[in-house]
BAFIPA-732609 format. One record per residue: residue number from 1; x, y, z of N, C-alpha, C in turn. Coordinates in Angstrom, 3 decimals, always signed. Example, Ala and Ser with C-alpha at 12.3 -4.5 7.8 and 13.67 -1.06 7.14 Angstrom:
# BAFIPA-732609
NODE    nr       n.xx       n.yy       n.zz      ca.xx      ca.yy      ca.zz       c.xx       c.yy       c.zz
NODE     1    +13.190     -5.690     +7.800    +12.300     -4.500     +7.800    +13.200     -3.300     +7.800
NODE     2    +12.850     -2.250     +7.080    +13.670     -1.060     +7.140    +12.900     +0.030     +7.870
***
This chain:
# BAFIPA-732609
NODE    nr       n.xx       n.yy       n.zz      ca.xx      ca.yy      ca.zz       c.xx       c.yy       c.zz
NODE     1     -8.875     -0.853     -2.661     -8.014     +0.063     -1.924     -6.727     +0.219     -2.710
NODE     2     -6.430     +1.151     -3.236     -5.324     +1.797     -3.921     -4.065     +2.108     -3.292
NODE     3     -2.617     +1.940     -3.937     -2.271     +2.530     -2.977     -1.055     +3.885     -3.813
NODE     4     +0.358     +4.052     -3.419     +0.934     +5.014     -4.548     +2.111     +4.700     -4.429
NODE     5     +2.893     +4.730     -5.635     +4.374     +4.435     -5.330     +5.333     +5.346     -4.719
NODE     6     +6.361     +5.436     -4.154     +6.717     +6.777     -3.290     +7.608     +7.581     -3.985
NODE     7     +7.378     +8.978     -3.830     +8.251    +10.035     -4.622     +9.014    +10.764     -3.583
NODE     8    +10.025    +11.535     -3.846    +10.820    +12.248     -2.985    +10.076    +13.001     -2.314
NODE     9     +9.008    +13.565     -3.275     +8.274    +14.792     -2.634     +7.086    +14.638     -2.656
NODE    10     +6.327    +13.810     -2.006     +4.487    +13.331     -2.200     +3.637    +14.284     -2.126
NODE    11     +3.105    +14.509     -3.041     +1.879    +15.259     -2.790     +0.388    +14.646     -2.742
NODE    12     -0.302    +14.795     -1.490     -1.297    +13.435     -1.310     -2.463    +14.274     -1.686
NODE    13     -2.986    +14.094     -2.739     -4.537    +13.885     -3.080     -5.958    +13.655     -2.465
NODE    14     -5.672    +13.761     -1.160     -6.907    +12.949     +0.220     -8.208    +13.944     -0.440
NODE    15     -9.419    +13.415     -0.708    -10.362    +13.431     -0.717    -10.797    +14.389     +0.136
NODE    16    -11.413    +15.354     -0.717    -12.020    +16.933     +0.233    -13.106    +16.294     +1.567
NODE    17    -13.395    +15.238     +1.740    -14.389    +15.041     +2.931    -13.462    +14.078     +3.950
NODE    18    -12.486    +13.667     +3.654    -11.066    +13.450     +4.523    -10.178    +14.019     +5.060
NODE    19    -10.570    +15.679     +4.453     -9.003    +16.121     +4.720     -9.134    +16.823     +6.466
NODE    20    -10.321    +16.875     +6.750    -10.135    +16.644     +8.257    -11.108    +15.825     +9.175
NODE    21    -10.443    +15.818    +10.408    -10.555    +14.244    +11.256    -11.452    +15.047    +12.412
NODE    22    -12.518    +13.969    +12.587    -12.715    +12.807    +11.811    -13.408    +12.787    +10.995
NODE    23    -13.504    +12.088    +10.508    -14.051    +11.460     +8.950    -14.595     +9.938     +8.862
NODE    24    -15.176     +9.828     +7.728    -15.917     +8.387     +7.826    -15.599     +7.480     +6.071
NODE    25    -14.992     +6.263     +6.492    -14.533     +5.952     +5.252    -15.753     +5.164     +4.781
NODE    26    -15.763     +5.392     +3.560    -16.598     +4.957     +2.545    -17.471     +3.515     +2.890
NODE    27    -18.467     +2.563     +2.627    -18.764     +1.480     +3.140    -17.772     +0.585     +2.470
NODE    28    -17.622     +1.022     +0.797    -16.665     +0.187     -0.019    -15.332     +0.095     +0.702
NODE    29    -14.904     +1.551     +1.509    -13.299     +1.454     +2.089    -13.684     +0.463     +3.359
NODE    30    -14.414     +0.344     +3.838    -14.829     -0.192     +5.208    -14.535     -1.343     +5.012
NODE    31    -15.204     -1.946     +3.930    -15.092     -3.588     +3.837    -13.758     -3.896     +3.040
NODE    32    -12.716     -3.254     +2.347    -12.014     -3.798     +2.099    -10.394     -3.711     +2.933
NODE    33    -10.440     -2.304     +4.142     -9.642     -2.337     +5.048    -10.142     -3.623     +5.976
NODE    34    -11.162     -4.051     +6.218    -12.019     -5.102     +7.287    -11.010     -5.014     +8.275
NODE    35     -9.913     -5.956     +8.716     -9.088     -6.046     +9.555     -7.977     -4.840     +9.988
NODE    36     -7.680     -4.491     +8.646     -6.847     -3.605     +9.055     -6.917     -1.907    +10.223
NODE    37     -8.685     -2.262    +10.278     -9.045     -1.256    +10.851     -9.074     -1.249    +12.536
NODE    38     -8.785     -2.494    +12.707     -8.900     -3.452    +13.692     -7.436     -3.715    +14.887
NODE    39     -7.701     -2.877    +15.798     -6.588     -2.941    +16.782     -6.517     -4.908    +17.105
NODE    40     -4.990     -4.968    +17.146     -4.559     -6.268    +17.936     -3.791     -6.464    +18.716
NODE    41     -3.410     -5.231    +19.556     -3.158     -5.352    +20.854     -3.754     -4.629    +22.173
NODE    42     -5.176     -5.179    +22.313     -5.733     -4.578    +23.339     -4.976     -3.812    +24.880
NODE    43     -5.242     -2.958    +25.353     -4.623     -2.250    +26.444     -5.403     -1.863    +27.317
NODE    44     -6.705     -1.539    +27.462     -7.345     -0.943    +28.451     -7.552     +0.210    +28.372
NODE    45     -7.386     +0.931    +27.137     -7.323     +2.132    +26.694     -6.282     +2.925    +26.488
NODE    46     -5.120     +2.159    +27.662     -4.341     +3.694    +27.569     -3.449     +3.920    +26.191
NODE    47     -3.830     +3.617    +25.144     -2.705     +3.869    +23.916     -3.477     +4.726    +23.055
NODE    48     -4.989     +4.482    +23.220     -6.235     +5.067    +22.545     -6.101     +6.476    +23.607
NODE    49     -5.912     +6.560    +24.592     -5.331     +7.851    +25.195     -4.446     +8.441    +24.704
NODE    50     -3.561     +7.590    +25.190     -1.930     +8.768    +24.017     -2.255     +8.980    +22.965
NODE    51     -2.688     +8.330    +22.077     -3.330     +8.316    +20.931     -3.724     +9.731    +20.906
NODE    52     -5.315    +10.106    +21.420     -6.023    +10.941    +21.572     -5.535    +12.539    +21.734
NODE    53     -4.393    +11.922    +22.882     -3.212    +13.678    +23.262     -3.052    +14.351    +21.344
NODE    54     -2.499    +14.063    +20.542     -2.317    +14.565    +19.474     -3.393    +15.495    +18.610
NODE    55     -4.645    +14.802    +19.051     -5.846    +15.772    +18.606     -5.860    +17.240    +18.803
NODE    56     -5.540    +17.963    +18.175     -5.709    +19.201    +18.836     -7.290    +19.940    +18.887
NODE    57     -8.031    +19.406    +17.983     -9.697    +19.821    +17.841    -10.296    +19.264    +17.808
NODE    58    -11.621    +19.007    +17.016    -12.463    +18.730    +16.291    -13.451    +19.738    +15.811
NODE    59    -13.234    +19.719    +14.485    -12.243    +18.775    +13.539    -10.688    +19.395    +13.492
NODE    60    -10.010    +18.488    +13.155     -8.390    +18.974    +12.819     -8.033    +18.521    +11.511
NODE    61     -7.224    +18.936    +11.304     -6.126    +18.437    +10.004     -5.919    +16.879    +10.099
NODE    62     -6.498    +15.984     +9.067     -5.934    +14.975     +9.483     -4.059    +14.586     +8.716
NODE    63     -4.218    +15.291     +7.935     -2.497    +14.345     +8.052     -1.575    +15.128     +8.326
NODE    64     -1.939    +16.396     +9.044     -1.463    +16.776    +10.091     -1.324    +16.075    +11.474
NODE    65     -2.359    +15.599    +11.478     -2.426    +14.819    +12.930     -2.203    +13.337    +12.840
NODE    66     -1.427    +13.014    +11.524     -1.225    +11.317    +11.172     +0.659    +12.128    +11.512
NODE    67     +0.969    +12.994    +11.128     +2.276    +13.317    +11.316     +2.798    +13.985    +12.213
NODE    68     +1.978    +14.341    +12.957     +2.294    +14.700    +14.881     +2.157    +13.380    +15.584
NODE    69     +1.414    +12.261    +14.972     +1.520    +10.932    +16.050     +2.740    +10.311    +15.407
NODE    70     +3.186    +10.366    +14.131     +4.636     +9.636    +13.513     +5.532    +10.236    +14.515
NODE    71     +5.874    +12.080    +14.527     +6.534    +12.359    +15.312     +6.865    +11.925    +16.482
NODE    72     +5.585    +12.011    +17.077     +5.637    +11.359    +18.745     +6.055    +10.073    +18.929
NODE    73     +5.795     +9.695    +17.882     +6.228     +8.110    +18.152     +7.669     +7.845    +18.197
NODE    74     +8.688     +8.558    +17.348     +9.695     +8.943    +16.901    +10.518     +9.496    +17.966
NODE    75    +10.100    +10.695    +18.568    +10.298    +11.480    +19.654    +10.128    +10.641    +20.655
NODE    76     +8.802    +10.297    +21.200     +9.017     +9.874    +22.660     +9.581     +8.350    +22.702
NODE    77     +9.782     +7.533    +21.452    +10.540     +6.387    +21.836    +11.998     +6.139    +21.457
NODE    78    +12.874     +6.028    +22.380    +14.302     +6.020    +22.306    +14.259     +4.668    +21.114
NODE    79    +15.021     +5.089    +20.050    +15.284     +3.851    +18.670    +16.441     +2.767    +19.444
NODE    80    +16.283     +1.413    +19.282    +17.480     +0.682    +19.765    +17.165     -1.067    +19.089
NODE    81    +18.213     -0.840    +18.126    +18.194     -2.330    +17.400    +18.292     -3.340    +18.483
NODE    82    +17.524     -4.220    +17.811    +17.041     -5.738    +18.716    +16.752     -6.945    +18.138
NODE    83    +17.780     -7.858    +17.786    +18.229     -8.838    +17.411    +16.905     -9.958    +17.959
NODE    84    +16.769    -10.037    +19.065    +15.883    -11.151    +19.177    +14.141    -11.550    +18.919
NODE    85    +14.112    -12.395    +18.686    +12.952    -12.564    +17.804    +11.561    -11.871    +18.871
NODE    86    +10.750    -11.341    +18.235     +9.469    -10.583    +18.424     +9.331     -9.478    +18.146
NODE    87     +7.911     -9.363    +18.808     +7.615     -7.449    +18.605     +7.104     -7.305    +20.062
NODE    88     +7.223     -6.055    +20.859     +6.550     -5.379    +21.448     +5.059     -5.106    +21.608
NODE    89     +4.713     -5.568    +22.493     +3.040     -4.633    +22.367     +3.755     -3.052    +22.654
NODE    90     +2.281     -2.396    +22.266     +2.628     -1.199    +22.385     +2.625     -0.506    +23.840
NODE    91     +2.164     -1.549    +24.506     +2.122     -0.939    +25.973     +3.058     -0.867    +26.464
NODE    92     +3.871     -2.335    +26.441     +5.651     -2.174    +26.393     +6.524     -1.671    +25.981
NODE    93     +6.319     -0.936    +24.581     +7.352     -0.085    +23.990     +6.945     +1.432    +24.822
NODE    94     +5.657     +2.195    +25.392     +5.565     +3.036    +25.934     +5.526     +2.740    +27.126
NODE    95     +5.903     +2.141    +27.841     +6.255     +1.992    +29.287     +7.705     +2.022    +29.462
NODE    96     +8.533     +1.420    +28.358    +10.150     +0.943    +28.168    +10.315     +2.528    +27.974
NODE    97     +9.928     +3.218    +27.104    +10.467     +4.203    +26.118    +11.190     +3.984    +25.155
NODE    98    +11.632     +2.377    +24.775    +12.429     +2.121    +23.767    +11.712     +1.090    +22.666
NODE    99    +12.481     +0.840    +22.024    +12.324     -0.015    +20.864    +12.731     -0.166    +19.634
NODE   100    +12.271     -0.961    +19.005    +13.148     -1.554    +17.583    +12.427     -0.732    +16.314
NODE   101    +12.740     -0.852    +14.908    +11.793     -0.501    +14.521    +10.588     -1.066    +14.027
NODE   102    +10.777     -2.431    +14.191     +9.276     -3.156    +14.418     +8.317     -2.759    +15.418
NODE   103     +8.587     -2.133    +16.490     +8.237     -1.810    +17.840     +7.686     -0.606    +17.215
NODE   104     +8.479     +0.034    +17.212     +7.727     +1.788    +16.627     +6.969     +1.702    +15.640
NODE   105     +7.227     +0.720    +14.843     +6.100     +0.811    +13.148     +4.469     -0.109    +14.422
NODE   106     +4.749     -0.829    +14.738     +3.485     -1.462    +15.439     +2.672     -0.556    +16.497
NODE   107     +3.706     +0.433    +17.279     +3.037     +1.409    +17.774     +2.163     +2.565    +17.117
NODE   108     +2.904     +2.532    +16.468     +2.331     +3.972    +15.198     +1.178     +3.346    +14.738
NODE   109     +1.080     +1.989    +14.158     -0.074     +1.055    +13.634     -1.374     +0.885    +14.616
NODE   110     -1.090     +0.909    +15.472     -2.060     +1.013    +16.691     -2.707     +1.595    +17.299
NODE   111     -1.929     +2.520    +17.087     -2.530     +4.582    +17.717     -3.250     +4.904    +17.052
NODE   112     -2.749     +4.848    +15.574     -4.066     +4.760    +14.172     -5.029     +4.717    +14.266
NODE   113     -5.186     +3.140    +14.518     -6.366     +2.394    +14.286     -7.147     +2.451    +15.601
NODE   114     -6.410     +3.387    +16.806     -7.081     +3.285    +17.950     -7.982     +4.689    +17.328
NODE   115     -7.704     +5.502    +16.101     -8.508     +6.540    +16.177     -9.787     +6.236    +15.094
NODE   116     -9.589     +5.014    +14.311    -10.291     +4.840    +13.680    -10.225     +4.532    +12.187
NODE   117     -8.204     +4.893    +11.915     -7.841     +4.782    +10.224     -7.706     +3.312    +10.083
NODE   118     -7.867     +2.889     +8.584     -6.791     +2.090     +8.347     -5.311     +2.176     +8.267
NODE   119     -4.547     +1.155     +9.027     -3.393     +1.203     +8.864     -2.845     -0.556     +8.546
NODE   120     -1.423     -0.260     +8.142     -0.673     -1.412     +8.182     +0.424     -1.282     +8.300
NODE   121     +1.307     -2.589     +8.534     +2.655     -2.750     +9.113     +3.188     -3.079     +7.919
NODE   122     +4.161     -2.339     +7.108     +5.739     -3.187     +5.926     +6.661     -3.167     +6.386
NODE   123     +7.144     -4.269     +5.985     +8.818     -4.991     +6.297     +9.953     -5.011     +4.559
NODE   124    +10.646     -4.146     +4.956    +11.242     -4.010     +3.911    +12.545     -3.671     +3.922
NODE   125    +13.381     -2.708     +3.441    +14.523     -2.224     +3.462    +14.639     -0.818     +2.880
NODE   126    +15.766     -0.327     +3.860    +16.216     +0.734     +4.564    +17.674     +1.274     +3.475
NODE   127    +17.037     +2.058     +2.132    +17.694     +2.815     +1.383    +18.763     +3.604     +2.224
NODE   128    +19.713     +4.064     +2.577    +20.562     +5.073     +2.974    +21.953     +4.780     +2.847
NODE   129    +22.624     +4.860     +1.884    +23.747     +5.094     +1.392    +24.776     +5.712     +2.109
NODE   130    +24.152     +6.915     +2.906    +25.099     +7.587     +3.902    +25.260     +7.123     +5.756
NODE   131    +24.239     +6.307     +5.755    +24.263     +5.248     +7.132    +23.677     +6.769     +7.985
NODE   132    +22.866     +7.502     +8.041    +22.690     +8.963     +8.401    +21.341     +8.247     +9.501
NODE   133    +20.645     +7.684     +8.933    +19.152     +7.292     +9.044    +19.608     +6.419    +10.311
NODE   134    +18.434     +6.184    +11.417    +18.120     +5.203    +12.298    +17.761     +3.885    +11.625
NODE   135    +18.225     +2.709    +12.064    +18.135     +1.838    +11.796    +19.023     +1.211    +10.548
NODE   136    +19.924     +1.999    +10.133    +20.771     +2.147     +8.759    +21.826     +1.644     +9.309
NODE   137    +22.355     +0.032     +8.580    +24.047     -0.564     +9.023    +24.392     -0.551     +7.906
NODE   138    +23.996     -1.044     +7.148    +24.443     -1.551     +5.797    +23.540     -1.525     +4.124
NODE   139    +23.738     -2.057     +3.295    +22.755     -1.736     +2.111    +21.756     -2.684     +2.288
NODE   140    +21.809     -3.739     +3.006    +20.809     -4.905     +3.166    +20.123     -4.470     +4.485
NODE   141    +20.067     -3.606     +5.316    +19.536     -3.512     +6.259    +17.726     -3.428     +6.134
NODE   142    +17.286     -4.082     +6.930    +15.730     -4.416     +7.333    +15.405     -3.449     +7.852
NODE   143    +14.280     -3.311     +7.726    +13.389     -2.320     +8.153    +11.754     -2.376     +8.217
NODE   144    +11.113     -1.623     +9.107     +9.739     -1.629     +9.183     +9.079     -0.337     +9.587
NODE   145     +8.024     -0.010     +8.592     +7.315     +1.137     +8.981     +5.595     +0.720     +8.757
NODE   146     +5.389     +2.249     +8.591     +3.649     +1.838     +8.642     +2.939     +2.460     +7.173
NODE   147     +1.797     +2.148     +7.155     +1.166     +2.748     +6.010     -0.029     +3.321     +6.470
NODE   148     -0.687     +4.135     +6.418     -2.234     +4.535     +6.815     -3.336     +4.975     +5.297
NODE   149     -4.006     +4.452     +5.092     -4.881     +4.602     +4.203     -5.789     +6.217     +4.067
NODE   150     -5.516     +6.862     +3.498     -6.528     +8.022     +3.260     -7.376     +8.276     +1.926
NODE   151     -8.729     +8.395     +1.814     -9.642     +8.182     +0.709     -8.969     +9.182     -0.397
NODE   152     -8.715     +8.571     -1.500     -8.111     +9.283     -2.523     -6.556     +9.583     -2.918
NODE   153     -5.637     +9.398     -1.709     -4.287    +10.148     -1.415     -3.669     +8.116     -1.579
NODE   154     -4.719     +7.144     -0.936     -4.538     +6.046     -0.969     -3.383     +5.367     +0.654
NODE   155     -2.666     +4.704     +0.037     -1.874     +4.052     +1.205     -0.772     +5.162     +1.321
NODE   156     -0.275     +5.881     +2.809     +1.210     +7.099     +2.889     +1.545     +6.531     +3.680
NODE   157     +2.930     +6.031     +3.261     +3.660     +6.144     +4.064     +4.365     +6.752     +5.261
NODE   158     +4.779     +6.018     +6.564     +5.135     +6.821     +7.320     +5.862     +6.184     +8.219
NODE   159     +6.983     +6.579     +8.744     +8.262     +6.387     +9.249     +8.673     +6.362    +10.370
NODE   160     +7.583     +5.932    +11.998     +8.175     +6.789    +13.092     +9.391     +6.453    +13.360
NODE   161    +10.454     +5.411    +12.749    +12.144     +5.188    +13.700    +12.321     +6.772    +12.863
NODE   162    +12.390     +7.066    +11.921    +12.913     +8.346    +11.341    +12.282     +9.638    +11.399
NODE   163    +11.046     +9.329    +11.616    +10.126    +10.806    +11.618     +9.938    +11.217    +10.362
NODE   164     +9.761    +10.070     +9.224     +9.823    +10.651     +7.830     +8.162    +10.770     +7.275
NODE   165     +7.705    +11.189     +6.248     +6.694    +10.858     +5.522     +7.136    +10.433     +4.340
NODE   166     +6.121     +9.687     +3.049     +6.415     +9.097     +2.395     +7.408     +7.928     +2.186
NODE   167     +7.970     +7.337     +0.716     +8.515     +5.862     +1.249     +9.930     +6.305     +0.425
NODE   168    +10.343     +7.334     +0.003    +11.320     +7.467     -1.478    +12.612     +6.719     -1.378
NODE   169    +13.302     +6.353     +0.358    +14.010     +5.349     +0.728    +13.721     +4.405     +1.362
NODE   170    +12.895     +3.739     +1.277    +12.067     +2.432     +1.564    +11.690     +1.284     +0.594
NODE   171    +11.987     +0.240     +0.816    +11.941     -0.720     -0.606    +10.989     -1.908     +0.051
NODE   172     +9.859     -1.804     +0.058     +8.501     -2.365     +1.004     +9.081     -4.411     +0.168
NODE   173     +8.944     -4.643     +1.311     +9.011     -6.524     +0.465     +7.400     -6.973     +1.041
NODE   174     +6.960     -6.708     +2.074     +5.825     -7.307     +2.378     +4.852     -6.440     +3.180
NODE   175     +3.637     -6.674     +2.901     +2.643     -5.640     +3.984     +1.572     -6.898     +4.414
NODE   176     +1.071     -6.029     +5.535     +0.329     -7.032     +6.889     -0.260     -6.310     +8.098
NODE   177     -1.284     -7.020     +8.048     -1.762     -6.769     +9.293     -1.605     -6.751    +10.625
NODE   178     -0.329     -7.026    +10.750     +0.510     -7.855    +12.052     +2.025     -7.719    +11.575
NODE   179     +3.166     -7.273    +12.357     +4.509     -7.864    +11.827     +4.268     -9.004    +12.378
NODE   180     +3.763     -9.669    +12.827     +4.030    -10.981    +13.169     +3.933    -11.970    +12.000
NODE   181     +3.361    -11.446    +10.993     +2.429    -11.689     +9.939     +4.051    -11.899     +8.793
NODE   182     +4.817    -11.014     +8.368     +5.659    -10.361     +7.721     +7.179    -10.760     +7.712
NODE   183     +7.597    -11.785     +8.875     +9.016    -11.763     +9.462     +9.471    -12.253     +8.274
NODE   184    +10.779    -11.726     +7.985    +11.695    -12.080     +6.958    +12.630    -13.628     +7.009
NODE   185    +12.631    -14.049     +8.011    +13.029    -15.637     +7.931    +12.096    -16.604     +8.635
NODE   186    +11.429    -17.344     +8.752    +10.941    -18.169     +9.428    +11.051    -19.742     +9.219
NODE   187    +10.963    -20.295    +10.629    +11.451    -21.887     +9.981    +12.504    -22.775    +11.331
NODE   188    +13.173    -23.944    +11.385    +13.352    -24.614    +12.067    +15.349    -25.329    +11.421
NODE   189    +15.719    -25.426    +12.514    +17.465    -26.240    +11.940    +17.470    -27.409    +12.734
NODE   190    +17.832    -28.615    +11.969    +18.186    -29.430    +12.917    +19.646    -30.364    +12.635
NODE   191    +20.574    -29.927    +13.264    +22.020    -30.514    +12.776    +22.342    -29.841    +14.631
NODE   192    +23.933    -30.085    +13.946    +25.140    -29.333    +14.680    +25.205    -28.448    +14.665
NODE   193    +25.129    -27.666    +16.178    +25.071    -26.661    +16.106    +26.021    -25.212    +15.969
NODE   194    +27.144    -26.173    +15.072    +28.600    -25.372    +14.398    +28.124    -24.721    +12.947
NODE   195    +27.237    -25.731    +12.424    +27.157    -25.840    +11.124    +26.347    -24.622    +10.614
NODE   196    +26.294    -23.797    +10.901    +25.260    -22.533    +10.609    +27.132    -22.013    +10.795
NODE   197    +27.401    -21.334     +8.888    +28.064    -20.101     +8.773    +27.927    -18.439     +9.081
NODE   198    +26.645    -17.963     +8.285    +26.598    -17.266     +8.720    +25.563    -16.813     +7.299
NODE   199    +24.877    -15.515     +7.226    +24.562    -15.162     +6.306    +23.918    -13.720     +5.788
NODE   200    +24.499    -13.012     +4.763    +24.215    -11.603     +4.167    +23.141    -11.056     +3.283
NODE   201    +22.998    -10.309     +3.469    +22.405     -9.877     +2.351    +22.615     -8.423     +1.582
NODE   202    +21.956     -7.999     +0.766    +22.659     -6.942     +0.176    +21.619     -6.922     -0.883
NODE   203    +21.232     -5.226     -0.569    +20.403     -4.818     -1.667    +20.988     -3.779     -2.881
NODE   204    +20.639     -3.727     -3.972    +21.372     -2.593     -4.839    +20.107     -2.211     -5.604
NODE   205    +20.314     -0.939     -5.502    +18.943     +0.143     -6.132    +19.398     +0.956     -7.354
NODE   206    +18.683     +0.845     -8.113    +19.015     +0.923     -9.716    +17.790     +1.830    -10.124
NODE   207    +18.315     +2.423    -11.085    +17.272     +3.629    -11.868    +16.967     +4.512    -11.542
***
C-alpha cells in the first residue's frame, strides 16, 4: 500500500475502476489494509447511517463523496480544543455536536470504513503561520486528521477540523489504526507534585 507526499495542489491518480463508489479493492489491497478496513467503534448502525446520507447514487463519484463526508464532518461538528486525555466515540461526538480534532479525525475514520474504504488516523502538526486554521495556537501545535486509501491515487489526505483535502500544511509524526494507538506523550510521574515545570514545543519548517 503506497502512499504520496502532499502538494499544495494534489492531483489524485485513483484507478479508472475506483473512481466511482462502490468499488472493490484489490485482494492484494484487502490483505494489506486488513485492519484498517475494520470499524472500532461499534454503534448499532447509526454512523453507517449518517455515513450513508452522503451517497447521492449508485454509483457516485467517489472522492467526491470522501469530500462531502470530510465536509460534513467539519460542518456538522462544532471544533472545540480539549485538553483532557481521550477520544470520543463517534456516537458521542454526533450526539454532542462537538469535538476535538482527534474526535473529528476518528469520526471521519469511521464513516469511511463504515462504507467500506480503508482509512486511518495521523497525529501530527498543524503548519499555519497565520493562526487562520482551526486548531492553530502556535508553531508546535498538534494535530490529527485522517487518511483514506484509494487504488492508485494511494493514501489522501483529509482534514475534517478544516474541511481541507490533501496534507501541504500537515507534518504527519505517526499513523494508526486507532488514535488511541498514536498519543504524543504517554507514561507515568511519581514525585511532588510541584515539580512538573512545564513544557513546549516548537516546530520550524524549512525548504
Amino acid at each position: 500500500v503506497r502512499g504520496r507526499y502532499p502538494i499544495l495542489l494534489p492531483v489524485f491518480d485513483i484507478t479508472a475502476s475506483a473512481i466511482s463508489f462502490p468499488f472493490r479493492y484489490s485482494d492484494d489491497e484487502w490483505t494489506d489494509l486488513g485492519a484498517l478496513t475494520v470499524r472500532q467503534y461499534p454503534d448499532g448502525g447509526r454512523l453507517q447511517n449518517w455515513a450513508q446520507g452522503f451517497v447521492a447514487g449508485y454509483p457516485t463519484d467517489t472522492l467526491s463523496l470522501l469530500k462531502d463526508i470530510n465536509a460534513g464532518v467539519g460542518g456538522g461538528i462544532t471544533y472545540q480544543a480539549r485538553e483532557d486525555e481521550g477520544t470520543q466515540s463517534p456516537d458521542q461526538t454526533l450526539s454532542s455536536g462537538l469535538g476535538s480534532c482527534r474526535d473529528l479525525a476518528t469520526l471521519l475514520v469511521e464513516a469511511v470504513r463504515s462504507l467500506g474504504f480503508g482509512a486511518r488516523v495521523v497525529s501530527g502538526y498543524l503548519h499555519d503561520p497565520t493562526r487562520a486554521l482551526l486548531g492553530s495556537a502556535d508553531a508546535g501545535s498538534t494535530h490529527a486528521w485522517c487518511e483514506v486509501y484509494l487504488p492508485g491515487a494511494g493514501w489522501i489526505t483529509f482534514d475534517p477540523t478544516n474541511g481541507s483535502v490533501g496534507g501541504a500544511n500537515l507534518i504527519p509524526v505517526a499513523v494508526a489504526r486507532d488514535i488511541r494507538q498514536a498519543m504524543p506523550v504517554v507514561g507515568s510521574f511519581i514525585g511532588a507534585a510541584d515539580a512538573f515545570l512545564g513544557m513546549a514545543v516548537a516546530v520550524q519548517v524549512s525548504g
